[in-house]
C-alpha positions as CSV (number, residue, x, y, z in Angstrom):
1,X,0.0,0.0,0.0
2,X,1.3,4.0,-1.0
3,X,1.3,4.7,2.8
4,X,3.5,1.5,4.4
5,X,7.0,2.8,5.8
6,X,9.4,-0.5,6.1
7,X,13.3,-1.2,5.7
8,X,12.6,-1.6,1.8
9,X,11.0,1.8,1.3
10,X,13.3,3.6,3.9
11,X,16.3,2.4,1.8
12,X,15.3,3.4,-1.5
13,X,13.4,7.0,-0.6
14,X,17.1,7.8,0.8
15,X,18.8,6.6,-1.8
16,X,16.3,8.7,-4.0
17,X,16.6,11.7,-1.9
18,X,20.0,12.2,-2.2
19,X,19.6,12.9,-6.2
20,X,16.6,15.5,-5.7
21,X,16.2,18.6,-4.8
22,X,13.2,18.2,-2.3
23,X,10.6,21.3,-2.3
24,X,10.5,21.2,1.8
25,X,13.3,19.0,3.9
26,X,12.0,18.6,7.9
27,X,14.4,17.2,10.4
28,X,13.0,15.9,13.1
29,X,10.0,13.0,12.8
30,X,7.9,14.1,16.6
31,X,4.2,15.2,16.2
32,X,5.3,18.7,14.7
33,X,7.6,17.1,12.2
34,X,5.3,14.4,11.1
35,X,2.6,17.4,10.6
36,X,4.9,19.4,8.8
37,X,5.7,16.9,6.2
38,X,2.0,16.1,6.3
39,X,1.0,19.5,5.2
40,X,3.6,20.2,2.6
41,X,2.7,17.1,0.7
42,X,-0.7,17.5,1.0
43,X,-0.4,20.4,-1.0
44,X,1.5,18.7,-3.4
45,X,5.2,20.0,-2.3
46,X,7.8,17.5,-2.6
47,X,9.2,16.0,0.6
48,X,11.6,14.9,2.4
49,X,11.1,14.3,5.9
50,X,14.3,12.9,8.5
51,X,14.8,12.1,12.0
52,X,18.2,10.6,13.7
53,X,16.6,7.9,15.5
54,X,12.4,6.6,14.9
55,X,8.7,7.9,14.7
56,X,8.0,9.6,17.9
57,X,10.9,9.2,19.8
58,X,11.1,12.1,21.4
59,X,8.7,14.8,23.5
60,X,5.8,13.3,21.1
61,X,5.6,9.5,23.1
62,X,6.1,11.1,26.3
63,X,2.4,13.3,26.7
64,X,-0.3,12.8,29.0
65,X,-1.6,11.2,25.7
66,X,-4.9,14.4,26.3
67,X,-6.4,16.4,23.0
68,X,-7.5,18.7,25.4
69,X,-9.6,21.8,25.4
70,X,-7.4,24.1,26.5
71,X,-8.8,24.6,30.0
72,X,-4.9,25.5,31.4
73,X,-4.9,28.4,29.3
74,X,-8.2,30.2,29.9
75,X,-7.4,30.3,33.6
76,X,-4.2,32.0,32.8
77,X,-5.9,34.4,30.3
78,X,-4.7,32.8,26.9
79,X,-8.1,33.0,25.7
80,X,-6.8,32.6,22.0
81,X,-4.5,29.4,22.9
82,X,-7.9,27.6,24.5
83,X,-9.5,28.3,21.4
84,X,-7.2,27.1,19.1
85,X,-6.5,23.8,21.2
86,X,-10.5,23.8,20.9
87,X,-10.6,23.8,17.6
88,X,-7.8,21.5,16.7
89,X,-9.8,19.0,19.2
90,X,-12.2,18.7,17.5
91,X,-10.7,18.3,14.4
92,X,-8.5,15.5,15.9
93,X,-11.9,13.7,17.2
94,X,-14.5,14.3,14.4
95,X,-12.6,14.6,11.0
96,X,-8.7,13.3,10.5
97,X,-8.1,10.9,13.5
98,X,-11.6,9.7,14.8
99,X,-10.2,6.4,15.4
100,X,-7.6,7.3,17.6
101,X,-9.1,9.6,20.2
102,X,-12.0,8.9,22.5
103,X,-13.9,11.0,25.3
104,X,-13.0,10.8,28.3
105,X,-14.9,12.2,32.0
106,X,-12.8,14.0,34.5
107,X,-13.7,14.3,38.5
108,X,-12.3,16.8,40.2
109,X,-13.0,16.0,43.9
110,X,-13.9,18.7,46.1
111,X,-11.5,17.9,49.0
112,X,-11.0,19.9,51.8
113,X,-8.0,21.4,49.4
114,X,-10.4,22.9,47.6
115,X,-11.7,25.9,48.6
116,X,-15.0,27.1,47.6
117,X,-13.5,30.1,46.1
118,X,-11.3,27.4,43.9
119,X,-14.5,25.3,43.2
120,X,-16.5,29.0,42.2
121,X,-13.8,29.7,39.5
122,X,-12.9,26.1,38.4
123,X,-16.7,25.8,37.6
124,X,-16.8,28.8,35.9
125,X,-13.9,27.9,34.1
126,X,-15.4,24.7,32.8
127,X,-18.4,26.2,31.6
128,X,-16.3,28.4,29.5
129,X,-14.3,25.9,28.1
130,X,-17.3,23.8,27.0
131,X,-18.6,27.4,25.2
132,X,-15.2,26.8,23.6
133,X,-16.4,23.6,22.3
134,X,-19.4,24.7,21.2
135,X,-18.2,27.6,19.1
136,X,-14.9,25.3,18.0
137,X,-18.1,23.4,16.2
138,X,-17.7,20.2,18.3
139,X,-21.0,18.5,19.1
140,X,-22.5,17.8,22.5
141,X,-22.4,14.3,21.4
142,X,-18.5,13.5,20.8
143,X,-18.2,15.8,24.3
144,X,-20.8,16.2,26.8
145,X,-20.8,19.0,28.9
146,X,-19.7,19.4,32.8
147,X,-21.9,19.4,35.6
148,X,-21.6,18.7,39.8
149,X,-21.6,15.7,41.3
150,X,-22.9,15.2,44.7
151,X,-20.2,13.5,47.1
152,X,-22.1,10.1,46.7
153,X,-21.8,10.1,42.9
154,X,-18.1,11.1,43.2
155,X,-17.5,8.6,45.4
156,X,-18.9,6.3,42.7
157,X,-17.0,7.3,40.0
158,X,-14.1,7.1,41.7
159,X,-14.4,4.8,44.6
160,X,-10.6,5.2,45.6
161,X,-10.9,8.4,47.1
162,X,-11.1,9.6,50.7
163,X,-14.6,10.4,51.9
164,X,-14.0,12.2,54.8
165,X,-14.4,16.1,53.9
166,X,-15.3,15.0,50.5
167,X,-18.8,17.8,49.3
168,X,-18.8,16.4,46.1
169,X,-17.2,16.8,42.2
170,X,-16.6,18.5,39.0
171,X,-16.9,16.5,36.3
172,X,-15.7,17.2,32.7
173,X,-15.0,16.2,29.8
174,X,-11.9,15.9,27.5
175,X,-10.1,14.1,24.8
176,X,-8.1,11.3,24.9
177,X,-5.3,9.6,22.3
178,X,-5.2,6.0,22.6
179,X,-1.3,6.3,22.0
180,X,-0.1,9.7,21.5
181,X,3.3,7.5,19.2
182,X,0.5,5.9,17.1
183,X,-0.8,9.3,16.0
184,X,2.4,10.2,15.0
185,X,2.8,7.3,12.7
186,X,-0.5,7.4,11.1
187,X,0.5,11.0,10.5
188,X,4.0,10.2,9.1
189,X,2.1,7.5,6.8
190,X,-0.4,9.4,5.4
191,X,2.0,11.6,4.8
192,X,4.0,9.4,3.1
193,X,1.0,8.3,0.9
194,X,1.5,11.7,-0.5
195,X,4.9,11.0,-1.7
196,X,6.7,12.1,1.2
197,X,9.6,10.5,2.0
198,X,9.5,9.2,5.8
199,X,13.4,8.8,6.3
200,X,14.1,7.4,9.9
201,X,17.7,6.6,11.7
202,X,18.9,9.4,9.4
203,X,21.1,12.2,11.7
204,X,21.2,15.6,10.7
205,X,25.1,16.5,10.7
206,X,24.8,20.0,9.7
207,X,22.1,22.1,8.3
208,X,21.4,25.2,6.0
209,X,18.8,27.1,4.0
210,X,19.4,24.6,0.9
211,X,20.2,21.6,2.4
212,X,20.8,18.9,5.3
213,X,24.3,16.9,5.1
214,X,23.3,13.8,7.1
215,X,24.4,10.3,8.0
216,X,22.5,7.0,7.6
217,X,22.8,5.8,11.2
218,X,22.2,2.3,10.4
219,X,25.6,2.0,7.5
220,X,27.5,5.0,8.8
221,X,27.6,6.6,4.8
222,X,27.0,10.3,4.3
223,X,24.4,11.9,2.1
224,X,24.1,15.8,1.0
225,X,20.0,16.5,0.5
226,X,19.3,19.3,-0.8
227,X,16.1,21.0,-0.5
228,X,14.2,24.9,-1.6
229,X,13.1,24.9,1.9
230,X,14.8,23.7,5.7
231,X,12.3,23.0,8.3
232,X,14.4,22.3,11.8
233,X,11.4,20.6,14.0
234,X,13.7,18.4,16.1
235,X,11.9,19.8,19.4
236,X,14.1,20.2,22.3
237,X,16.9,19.8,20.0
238,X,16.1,22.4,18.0
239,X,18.5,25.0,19.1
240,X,21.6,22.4,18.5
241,X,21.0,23.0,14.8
242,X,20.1,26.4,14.1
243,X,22.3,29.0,16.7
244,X,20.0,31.4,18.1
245,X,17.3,29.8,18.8
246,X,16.9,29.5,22.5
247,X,15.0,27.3,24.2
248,X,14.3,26.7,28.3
249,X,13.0,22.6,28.1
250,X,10.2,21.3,30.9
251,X,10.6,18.0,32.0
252,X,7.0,16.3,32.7
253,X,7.0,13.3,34.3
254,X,4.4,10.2,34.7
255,X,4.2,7.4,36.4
256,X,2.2,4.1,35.4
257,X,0.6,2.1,37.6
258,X,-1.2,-1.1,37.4
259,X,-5.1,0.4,37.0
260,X,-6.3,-2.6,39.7
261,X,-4.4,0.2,42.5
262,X,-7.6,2.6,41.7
263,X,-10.1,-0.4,41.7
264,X,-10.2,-0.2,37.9
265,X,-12.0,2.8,37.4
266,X,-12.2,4.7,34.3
267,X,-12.8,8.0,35.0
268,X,-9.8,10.5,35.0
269,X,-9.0,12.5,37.9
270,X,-7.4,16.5,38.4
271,X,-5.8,16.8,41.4
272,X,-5.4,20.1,42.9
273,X,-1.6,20.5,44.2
274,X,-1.3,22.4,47.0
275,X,-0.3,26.0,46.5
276,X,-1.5,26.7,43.5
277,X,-5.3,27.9,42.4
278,X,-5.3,26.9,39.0
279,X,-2.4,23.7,38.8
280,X,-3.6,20.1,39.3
281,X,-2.0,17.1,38.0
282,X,-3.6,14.2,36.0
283,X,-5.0,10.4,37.1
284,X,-5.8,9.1,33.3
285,X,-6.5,5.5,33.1
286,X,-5.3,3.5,29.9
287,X,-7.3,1.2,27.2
288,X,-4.6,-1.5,28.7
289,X,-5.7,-1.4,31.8
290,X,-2.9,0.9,33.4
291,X,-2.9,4.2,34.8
292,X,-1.1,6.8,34.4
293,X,-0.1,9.7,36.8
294,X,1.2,12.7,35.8
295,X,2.5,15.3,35.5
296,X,5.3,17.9,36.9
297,X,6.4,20.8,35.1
298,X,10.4,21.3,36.3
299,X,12.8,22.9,34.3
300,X,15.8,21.3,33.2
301,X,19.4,21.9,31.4
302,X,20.5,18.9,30.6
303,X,19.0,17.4,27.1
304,X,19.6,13.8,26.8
305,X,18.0,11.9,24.1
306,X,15.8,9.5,26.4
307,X,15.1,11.7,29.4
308,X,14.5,9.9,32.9
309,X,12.1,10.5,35.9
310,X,13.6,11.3,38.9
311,X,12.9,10.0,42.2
312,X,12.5,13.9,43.7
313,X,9.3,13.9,40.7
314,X,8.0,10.1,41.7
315,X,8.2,10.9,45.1
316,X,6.1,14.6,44.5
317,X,2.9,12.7,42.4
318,X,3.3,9.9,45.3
319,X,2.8,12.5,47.7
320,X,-0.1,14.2,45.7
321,X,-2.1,11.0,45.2
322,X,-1.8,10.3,49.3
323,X,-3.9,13.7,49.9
324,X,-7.1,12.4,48.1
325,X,-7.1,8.7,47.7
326,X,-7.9,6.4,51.0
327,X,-5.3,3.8,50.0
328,X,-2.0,4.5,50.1
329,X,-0.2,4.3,46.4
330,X,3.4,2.9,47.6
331,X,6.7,3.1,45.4
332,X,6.7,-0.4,44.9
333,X,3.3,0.1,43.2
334,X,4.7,2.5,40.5
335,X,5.3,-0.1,37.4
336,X,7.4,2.2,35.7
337,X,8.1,6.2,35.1
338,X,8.0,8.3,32.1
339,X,9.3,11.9,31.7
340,X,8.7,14.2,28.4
341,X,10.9,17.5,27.6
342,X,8.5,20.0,26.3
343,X,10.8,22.6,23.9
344,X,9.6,25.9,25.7
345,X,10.9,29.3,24.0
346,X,12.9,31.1,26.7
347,X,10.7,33.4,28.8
348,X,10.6,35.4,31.5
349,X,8.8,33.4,34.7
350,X,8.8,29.5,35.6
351,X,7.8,27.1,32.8
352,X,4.4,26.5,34.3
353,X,3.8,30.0,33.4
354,X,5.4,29.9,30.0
355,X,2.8,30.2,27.2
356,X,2.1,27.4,25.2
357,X,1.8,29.5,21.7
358,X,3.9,28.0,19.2
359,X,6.4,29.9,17.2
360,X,8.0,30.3,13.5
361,X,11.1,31.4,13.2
362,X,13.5,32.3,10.5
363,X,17.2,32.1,10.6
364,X,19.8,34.7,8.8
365,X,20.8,31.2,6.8
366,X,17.2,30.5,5.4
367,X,16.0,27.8,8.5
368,X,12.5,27.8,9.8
369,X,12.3,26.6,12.9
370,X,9.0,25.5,14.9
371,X,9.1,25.2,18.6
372,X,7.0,25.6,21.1
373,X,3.3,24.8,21.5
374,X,1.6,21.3,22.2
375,X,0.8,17.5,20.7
376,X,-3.2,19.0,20.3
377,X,-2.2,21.7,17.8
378,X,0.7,19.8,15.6
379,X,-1.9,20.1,12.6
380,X,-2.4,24.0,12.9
381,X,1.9,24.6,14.0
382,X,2.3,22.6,10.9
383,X,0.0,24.5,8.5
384,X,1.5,27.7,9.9
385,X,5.1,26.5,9.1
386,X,4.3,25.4,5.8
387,X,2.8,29.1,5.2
388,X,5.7,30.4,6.4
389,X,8.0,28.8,3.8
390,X,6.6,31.5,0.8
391,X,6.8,28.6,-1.6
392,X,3.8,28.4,-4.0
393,X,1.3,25.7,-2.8
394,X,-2.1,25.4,-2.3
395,X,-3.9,26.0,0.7
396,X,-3.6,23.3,3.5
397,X,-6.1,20.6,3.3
398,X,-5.1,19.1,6.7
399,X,-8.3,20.0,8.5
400,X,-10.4,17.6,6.5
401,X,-8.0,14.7,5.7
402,X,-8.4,11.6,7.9
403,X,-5.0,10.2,9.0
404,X,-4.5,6.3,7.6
405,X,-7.0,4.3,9.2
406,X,-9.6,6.8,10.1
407,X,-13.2,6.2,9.9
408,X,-16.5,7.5,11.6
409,X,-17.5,5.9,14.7
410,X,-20.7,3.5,12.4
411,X,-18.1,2.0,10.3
412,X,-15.6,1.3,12.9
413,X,-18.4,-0.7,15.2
414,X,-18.9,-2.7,11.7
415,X,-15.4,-4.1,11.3
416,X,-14.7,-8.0,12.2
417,X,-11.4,-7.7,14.2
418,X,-10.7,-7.3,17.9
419,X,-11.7,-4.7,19.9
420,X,-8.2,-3.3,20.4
421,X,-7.3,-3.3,16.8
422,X,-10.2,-1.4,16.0
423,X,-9.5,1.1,18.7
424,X,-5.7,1.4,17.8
425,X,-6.0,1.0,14.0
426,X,-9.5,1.9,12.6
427,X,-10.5,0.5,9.3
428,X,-6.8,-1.0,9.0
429,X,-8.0,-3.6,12.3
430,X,-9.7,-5.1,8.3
431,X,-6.6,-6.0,6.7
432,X,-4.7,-7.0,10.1
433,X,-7.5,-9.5,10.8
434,X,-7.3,-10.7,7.0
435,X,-3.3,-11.4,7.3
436,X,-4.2,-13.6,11.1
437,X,-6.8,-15.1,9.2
438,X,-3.7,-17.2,7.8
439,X,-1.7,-17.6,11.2
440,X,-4.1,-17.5,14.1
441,X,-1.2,-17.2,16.5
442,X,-1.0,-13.5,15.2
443,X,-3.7,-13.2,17.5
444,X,-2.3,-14.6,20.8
445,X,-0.7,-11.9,23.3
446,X,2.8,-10.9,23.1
447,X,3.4,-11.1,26.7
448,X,0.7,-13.1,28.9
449,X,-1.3,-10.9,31.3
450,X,-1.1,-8.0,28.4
451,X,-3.4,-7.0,25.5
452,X,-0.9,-6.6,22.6
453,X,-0.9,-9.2,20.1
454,X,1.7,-10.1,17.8
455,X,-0.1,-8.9,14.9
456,X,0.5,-5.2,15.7
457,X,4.6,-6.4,15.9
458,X,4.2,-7.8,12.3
459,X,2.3,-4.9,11.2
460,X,4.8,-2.4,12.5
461,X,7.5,-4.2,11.1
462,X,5.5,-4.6,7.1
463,X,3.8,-1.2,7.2
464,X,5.0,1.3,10.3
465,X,8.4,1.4,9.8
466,X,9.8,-0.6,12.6
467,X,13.4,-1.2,12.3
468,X,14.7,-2.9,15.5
469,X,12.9,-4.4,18.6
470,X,13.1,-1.1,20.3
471,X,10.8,0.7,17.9
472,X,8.4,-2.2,18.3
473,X,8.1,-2.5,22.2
474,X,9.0,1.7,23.1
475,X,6.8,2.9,20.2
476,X,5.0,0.5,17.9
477,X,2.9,-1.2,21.3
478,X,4.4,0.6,24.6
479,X,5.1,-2.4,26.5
480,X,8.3,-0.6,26.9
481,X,6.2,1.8,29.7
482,X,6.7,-0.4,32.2
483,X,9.8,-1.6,33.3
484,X,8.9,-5.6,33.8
485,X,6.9,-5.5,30.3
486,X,9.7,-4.4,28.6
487,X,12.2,-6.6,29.9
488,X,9.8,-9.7,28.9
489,X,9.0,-8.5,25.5
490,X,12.7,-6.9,24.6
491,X,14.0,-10.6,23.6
492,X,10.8,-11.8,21.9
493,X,11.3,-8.7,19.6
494,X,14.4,-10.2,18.5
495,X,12.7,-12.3,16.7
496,X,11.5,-10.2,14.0
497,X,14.3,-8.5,12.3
């Protein structure tokens, strides 16, 4: 099929590259990346797209895995950042990625660390973001609105927390990826059935306004692209390439527990953290049956290529869990830890109160850089770049065109495959069922006790552009989120390459 990325196509779109002059050349292959390259070809540029290492492996597998509303930024006044993440919502859960995203509810308990004047203005802020939906166009149906819950119904939405002092809830509503990495590959794929060329393990060396010198990281050779157009989107990496572009990174960290510690429940959770009147951090339960806790906002100085949590942020969301729940959530609970670096423009203030507008920026040399911003809004930070660029195109098409596998909510309850297929690759759950059809033990779970099936690694591996077993268990499936997952399904992944 035009939009499969594997070892074959990889290998000849490089080889091909290196003897064209590519309208529009992206480094970097995260959400923005991926959207950038998505856009350009849409509008019929030629592309070439590059990252040094795989889909998503940066900031873009590390979110809270929300399309969200913008909620964060009405309280701090960023009236036109809400709406945008509004918008860009709803064209996530509606029109291009249906299949990936799904509503979720959100209880905020009204603890005794809630004051009323918090609970006055929390309210009112939720009623204003759900006017954002309705003016972003998003029906009442794909996002109901909020409403109180009395301390009973709380209770029974999230049986977990401690009832003493508890008056009652806020519930909301918000959107949720199913895998914040599996966006980013449908969006790399689709772009690439536009003729982009999806070049992974490919290192930019050095960069200017008419070209990239990189190497292939997999045979160590050296290649000169040249392109009309640079577009640096590595993300926290961003100023490494292009001097002058100064960035202050935020490191967010999760943690993943097994969802059995909150009794299975499948309503998400903000947590007010103390000493703050607008801040709360995240309980957002998984389709796998985990939950994730998250997140901190810390700034950092130190930009490694796989960031790690540190106990000083494990032992901060341990601490905020213990002043609402009525069981204790122990370390030796936490299954594993996740931390993301989100590529903040320097500002005056603390990263929490750095605004989340997203930037284009033009070098003396030619470069547009994109930085800033969030996962919700790639598609509009991607449109905006493209702009920016002063090639001749036509106008983005991205708001209407469904990522690979999309399809409305009817046709996806119609498909024959298993549940989590369907949820994870819409209409393509079809074909992945058809190619089982012939080796039923496609369908048996990669590691017992887990959902993945090792269908999705074969898949990944024909179609998503998996190269080694790390791309297949850190990006293609997760398993790599928690530590003892990963260090059962690492040598079964061997087995495919």
């Amino acid at each position: 099929m035009s939009t499969s990325l594997n070892a074959a196509r990889r290998a000849g779109d490089l080889a091909a590259a290196s003897g064209e002059v590519a309208d529009v050349l992206v480094i970097g292959l995260g959400v923005t990346g991926a959207g950038v390259a998505l856009d350009a070809a849409a509008r019929g540029l030629k592309v070439t797209a590059i990252d040094a290492h795989d889909l998503a492996f940066g900031t873009s597998r590390w979110s809270s895995k929300l399309v969200h509303g913008g909620l964060r930024y009405l309280a701090s006044g960023q009236v036109d950042v809400a709406r945008e993440s509004a918008i860009e919502r709803g064209i996530l859960m509606t029109r291009t990625a249906p299949h990936l995203t799904r509503r979720m509810p959100f209880v905020l308990p009204l603890t005794p660390l809630v004051s009323r004047r918090s609970e006055l203005l929390t309210g009112i802020g939720l009623r204003a973001g759900d006017l954002l939906r309705m003016s972003a166009g998003t029906p009442r149906g794909v996002l109901p609105g909020p409403s109180r819950l009395s301390a009973a119904a709380t209770l029974r939405t999230a049986p977990v927390l401690r009832p003493a002092g508890l008056r009652g809830g806020l519930l909301s509503w918000d959107g949720q990826l199913h895998d914040d990495a599996r966006l980013v590959t449908a969006i790399a794929r689709t772009a690439a059935g536009h003729g982009a060329r999806i070049i992974t393990r490919c290192r930019a060396l050095e960069a200017t306004g008419e070209g990239v010198r990189v190497r292939d990281e997999l045979t160590g050779a050296e290649h000169d692209l040249r392109a009309r157009r640079v577009v640096n989107a590595a993300g926290v990496w961003a100023g490494s390439l292009v001097p002058g572009v100064t960035l202050r990174p935020s490191r967010g960290t999760h943690l993943v527990l097994d969802g059995l510690v909150f009794g299975g429940m499948r309503t998400g959770m903000h947590l007010p953290i103390p000493g703050t009147l607008n801040r709360f951090a995240l309980v957002l339960p998984q389709d796998d049956g985990r939950v994730y806790v998250g997140l901190t906002d810390e700034p950092v100085d130190d930009i490694p290529d796989v960031p790690t949590a540190p106990e000083s942020d494990i032992g901060f969301l341990l601490d905020l869990l213990g002043t609402v729940l009525d069981v204790p959530v122990r370390r030796s609970d936490v299954l594993g830890a996740f931390a993301g670096l989100r590529p903040l423009l320097d500002a005056e203030g603390t990263t929490a109160d750095i605004s989340r507008r997203h930037a284009v920026l033009k070098s003396p040399e030619g470069i547009v850089t994109v930085v800033g911003g969030k996962l919700t809004t790639y598609r509009r930070m991607a449109e905006d770049t493209v702009d920016a660029l002063g090639l001749t195109a036509t106008p983005s098409p991205t708001a209407s065109l469904p990522l690979v596998g999309a399809a409305s909510l009817g046709e996806l309850a119609r498909i024959k495959a298993p549940s989590r297929l369907v949820r994870r690759y819409g209409a393509e759950a079809s074909a992945m069922a058809e190619l089982a059809a012939s080796d039923p033990s496609l369908l048996e779970p990669i590691v017992t006790g887990r959902p993945h099936l090792r269908i999705e690694w074969a898949w990944a591996v024909r179609h998503e552009g998996a190269l080694d077993p790390t791309d297949l268990v850190d990006r293609r499936t997760r398993l790599g989120l928690s530590d003892a997952d990963r260090a059962r399904a690492l040598p079964l992944a061997r087995a495919y390459f």
